[in-house]
C-alpha positions as CSV (number, residue, x, y, z in Angstrom):
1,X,-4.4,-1.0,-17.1
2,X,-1.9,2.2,-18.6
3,X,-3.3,4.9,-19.1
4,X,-0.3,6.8,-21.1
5,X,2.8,8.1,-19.6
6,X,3.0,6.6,-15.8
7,X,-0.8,6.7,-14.8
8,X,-2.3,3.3,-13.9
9,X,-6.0,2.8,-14.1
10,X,-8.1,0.5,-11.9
11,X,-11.7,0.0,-13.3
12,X,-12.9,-0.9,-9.3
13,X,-11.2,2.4,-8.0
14,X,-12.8,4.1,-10.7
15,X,-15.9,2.4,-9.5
16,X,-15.8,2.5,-5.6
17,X,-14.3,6.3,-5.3
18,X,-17.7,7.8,-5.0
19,X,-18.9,5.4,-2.4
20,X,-16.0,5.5,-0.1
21,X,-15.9,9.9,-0.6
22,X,-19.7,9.7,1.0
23,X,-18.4,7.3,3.8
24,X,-15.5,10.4,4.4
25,X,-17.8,13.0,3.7
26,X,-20.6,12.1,6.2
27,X,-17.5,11.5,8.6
28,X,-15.9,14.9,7.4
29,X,-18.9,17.0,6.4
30,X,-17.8,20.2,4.4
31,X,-19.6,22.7,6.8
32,X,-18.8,21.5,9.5
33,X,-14.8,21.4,8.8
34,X,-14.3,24.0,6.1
35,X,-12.7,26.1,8.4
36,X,-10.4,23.5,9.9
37,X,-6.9,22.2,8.6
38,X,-6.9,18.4,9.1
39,X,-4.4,16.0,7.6
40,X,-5.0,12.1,6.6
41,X,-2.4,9.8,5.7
42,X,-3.4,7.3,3.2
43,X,-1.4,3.5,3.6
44,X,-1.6,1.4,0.1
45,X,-2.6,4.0,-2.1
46,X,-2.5,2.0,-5.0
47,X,-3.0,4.0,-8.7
48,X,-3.8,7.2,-6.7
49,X,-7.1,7.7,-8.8
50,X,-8.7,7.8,-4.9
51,X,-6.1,9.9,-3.3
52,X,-6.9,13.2,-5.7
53,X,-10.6,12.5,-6.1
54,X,-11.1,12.6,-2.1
55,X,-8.2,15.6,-2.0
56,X,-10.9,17.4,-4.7
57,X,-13.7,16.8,-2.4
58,X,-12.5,17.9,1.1
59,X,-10.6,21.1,0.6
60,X,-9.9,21.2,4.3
61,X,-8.2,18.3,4.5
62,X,-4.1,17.7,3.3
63,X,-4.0,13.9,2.2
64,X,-0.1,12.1,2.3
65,X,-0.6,9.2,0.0
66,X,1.9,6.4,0.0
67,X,2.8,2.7,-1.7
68,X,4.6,-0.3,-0.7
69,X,4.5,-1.1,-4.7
70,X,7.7,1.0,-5.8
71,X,6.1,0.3,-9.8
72,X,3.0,2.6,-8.7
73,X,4.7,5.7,-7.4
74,X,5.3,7.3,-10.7
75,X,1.8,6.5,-11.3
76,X,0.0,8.4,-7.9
77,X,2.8,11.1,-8.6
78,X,1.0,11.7,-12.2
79,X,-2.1,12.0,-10.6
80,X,-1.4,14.4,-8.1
81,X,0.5,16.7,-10.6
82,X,-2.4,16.2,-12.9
83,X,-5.0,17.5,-10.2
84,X,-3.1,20.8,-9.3
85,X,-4.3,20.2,-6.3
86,X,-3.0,21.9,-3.0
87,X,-3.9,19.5,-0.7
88,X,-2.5,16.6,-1.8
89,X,1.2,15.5,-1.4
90,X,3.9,13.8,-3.5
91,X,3.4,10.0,-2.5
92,X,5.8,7.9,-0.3
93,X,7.3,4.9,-0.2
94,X,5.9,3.1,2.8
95,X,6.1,-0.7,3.7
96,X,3.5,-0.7,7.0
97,X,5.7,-3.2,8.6
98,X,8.7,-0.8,9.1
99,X,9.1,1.3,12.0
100,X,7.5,5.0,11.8
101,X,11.1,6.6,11.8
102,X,11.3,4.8,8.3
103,X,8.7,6.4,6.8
104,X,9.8,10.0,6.1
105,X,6.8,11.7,7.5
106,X,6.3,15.7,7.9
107,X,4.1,15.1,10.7
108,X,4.1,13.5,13.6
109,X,0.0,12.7,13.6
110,X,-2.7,12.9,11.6
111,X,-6.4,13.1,12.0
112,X,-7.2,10.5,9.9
113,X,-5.8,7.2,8.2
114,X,-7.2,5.6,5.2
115,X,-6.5,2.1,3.8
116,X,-8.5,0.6,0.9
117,X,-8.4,-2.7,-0.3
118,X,-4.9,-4.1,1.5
119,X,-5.9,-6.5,4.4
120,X,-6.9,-9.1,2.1
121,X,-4.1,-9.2,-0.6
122,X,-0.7,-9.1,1.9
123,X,0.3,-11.1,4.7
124,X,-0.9,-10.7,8.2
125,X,1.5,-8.7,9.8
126,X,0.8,-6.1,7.2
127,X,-2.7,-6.0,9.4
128,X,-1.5,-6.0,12.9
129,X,0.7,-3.5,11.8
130,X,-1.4,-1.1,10.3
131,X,-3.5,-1.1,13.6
132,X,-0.1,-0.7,16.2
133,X,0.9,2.3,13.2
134,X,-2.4,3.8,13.6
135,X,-2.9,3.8,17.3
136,X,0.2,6.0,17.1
137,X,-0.3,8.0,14.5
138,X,-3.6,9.1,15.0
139,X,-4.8,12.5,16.9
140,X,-7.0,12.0,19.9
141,X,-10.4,11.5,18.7
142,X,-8.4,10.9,15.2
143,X,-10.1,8.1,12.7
144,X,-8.8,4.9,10.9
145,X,-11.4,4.0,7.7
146,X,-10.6,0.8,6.2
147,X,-12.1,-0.2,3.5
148,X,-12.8,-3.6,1.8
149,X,-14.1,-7.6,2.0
150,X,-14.4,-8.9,5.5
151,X,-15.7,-11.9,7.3
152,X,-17.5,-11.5,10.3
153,X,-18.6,-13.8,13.1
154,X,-16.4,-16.5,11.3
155,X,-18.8,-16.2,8.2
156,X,-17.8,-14.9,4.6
157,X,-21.0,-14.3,2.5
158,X,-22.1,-14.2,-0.2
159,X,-20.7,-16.9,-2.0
160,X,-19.1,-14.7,-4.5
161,X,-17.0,-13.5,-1.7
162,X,-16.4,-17.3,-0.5
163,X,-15.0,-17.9,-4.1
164,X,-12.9,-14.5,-4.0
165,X,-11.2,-15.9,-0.4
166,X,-10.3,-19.2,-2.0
167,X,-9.1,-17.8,-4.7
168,X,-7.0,-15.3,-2.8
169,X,-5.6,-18.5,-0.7
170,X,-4.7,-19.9,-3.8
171,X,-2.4,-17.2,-5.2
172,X,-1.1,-16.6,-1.8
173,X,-1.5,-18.7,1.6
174,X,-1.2,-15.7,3.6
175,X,-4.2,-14.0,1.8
176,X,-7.3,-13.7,2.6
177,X,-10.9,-12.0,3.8
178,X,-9.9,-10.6,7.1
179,X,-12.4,-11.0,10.1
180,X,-13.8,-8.5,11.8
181,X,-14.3,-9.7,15.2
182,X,-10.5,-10.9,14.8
183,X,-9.5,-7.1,13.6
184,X,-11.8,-5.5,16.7
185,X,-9.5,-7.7,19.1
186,X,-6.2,-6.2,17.7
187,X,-8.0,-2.6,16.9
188,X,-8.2,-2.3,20.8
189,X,-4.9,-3.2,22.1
190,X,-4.0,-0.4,20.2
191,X,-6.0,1.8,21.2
192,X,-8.9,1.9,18.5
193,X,-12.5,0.7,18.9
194,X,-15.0,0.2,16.0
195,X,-17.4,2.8,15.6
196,X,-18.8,1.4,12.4
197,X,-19.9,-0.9,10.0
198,X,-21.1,0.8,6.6
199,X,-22.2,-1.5,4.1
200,X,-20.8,-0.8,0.4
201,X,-21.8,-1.9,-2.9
202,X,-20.1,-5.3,-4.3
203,X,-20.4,-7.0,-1.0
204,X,-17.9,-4.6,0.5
205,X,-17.9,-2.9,3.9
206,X,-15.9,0.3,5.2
207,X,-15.0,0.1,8.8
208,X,-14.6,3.1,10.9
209,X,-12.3,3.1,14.2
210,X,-11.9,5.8,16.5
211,X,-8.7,6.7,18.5
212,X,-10.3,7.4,22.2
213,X,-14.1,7.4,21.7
């Protein structure tokens, strides 16, 4: 959906931002860090409506967003000029599969790397890459939150989410509900272990993995 000019609107961003900001602010609690400077480096940012509501939200923290989709860049652009926020950065153009040096980054590692809703809509390299990219992007102690449907010990449930991998499947064979136990396995050759499984609303999970802990 256009919202005028460039800006794209999602309807389930608009409705999952709040959820996922607790998840990052019980991670990233505002006393705790207020006096701290870290940086996060969002993959797949999509519209950018969740890139300048977290930026709002944690002061403390100077968010990179970014988009494979060259079509959405003018629209996470508009949002971040829209915010006037600080923290927040112009967005770049990153397909996760390319080596680092491709990526035009400022900084050589962040503290924490986002990705919402990607696994399960591109191919599965886009996946094993993102953990490889993370392991060497992120800080020691540094975070990677991922956020969206998963399988787990081989089993998709409910059956709304059964339906949603089939149809996924359908539109693309190399689609599909990732599994957790499958995405722990490749997590730790890089480096990362799961710290945690937060259950979301609409059958959703966010999944927390820590660099070195």
């Amino acid at each position: 959906m256009k919202m005028g000019n460039n800006k794209l609107f999602a309807p389930s961003a608009d409705r999952n931002k709040g959820p996922i900001l607790e998840i990052l602010q019980k991670y990233y609690p505002y006393e705790k860090n207020k006096d701290n400077h870290l940086f996060c480096l969002e993959i797949s940012s999509g519209t950018g409506q969740h890139v300048v509501h977290f930026a709002k939200s944690l002061p403390f923290m100077t968010f990179q967003p970014s988009e494979f989709t060259s079509s959405n860049l003018p629209s996470i652009q508009e949002y971040v000029v829209e915010s006037g926020l600080a923290n927040v950065l112009s967005p770049l153009a990153i397909d996760v599969t390319d080596p680092i040096d491709h990526w035009n980054l400022a900084r050589e590692n962040f503290d924490l790397i986002l990705n919402i809703n990607m696994m399960h809509i591109s191919p599965w390299e886009c996946t094993l890459s993102l953990f490889e990219k993370a392991g060497k992007l992120l800080s020691s102690k540094g975070l990677l939150i991922t956020y969206g449907p998963y399988a787990h010990h081989g089993v998709i449930s409910p059956e709304s989410n059964i339906n949603f991998d089939q149809s996924l499947k359908a539109r693309d064979p190399q689609w599909g509900l990732r599994d957790i136990d499958e995405l722990t396995s490749i997590a730790n050759r890089s480096g990362l272990a799961l710290i945690e499984i937060e259950e979301m609303p609409s059958n959703n999970k966010t999944l927390v993995w820590g660099k070195n802990i």
